[in-house]
C-alpha positions as CSV (number, residue, x, y, z in Angstrom):
1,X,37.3,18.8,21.0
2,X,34.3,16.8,20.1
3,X,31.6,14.9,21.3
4,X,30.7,11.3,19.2
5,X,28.0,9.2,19.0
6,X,28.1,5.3,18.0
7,X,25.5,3.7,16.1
8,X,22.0,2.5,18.1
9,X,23.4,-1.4,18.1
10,X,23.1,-2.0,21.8
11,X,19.9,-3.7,23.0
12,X,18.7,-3.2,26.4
13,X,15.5,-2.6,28.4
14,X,13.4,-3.5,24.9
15,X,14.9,-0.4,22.7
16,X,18.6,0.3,21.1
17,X,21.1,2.9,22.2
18,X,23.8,4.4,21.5
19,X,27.1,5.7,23.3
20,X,27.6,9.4,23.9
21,X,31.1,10.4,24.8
22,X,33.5,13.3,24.9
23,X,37.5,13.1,23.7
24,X,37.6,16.6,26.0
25,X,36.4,16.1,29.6
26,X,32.8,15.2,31.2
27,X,31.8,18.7,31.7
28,X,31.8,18.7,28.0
29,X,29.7,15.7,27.4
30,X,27.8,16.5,30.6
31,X,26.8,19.9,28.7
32,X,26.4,18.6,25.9
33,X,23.9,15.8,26.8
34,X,22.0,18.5,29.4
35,X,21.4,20.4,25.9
36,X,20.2,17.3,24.2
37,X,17.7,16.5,26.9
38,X,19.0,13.3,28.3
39,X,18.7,12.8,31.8
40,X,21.5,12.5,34.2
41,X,20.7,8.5,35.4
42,X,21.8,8.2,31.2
43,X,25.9,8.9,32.4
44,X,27.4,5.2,32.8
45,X,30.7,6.0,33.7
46,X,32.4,7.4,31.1
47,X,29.1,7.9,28.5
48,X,25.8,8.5,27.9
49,X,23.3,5.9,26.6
50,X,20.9,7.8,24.1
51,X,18.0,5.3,22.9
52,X,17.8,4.8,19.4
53,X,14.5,7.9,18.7
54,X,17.2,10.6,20.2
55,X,20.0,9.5,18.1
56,X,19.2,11.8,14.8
57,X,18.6,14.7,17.8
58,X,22.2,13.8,19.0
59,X,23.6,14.3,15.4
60,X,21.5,17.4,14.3
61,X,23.1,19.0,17.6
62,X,26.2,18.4,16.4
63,X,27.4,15.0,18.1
64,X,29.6,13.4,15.2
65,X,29.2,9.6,13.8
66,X,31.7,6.9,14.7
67,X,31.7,3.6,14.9
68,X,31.7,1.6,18.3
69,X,35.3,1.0,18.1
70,X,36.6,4.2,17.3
71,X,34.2,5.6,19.8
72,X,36.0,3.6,22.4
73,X,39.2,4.5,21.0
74,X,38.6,8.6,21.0
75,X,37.5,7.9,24.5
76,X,40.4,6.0,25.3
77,X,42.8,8.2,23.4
78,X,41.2,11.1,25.7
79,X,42.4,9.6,28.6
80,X,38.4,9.4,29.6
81,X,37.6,5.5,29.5
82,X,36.7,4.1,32.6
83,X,36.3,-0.1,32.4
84,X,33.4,-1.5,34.6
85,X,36.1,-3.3,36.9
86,X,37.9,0.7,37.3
87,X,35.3,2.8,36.8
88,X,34.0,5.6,39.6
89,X,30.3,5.4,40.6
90,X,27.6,6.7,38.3
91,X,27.2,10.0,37.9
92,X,30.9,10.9,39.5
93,X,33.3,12.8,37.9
94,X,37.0,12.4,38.9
């Protein structure tokens, strides 16, 4: 029962993110992020994108550091990964 953050290696849109994710359930990670501040267009699927200035905010609430792969595999592990090719809309929840 935890929610993990990746380092802010992914460029887009000018900035870097980072990947949000539960290894519980979205409601989890949806809470979470709500407390966090980031907005609900952030959910892609199965995580949040957090640009790089609100990653220390995403670990000082408590979000825990992992790398990009073992983010993926928590998230896969959880039964919670959804591919691009699989995945639900944004912003759905199974």
């Amino acid at each position: 029962m935890a929610i993990y953050i990746d380092p802010p290696s992914w460029p887009g849109h000018g900035r870097m993110w980072s990947h949000l994710v539960s290894d519980v359930s979205y409601e989890e990670l949806h809470a979470f992020a709500a407390r966090i501040g980031a907005p609900e267009r952030a959910f892609e699927r199965d995580h949040y994108d957090v640009p790089s200035e609100r990653y220390r905010a995403a670990v000082d609430a408590g979000a825990i550091e992992v790398g990009s792969k073992e983010l993926v595999r928590r998230l896969t592990a959880a039964g919670l990964r959804r591919p691009k090719h699989a995945g639900a809309p944004r912003g759905v929840d199974p």
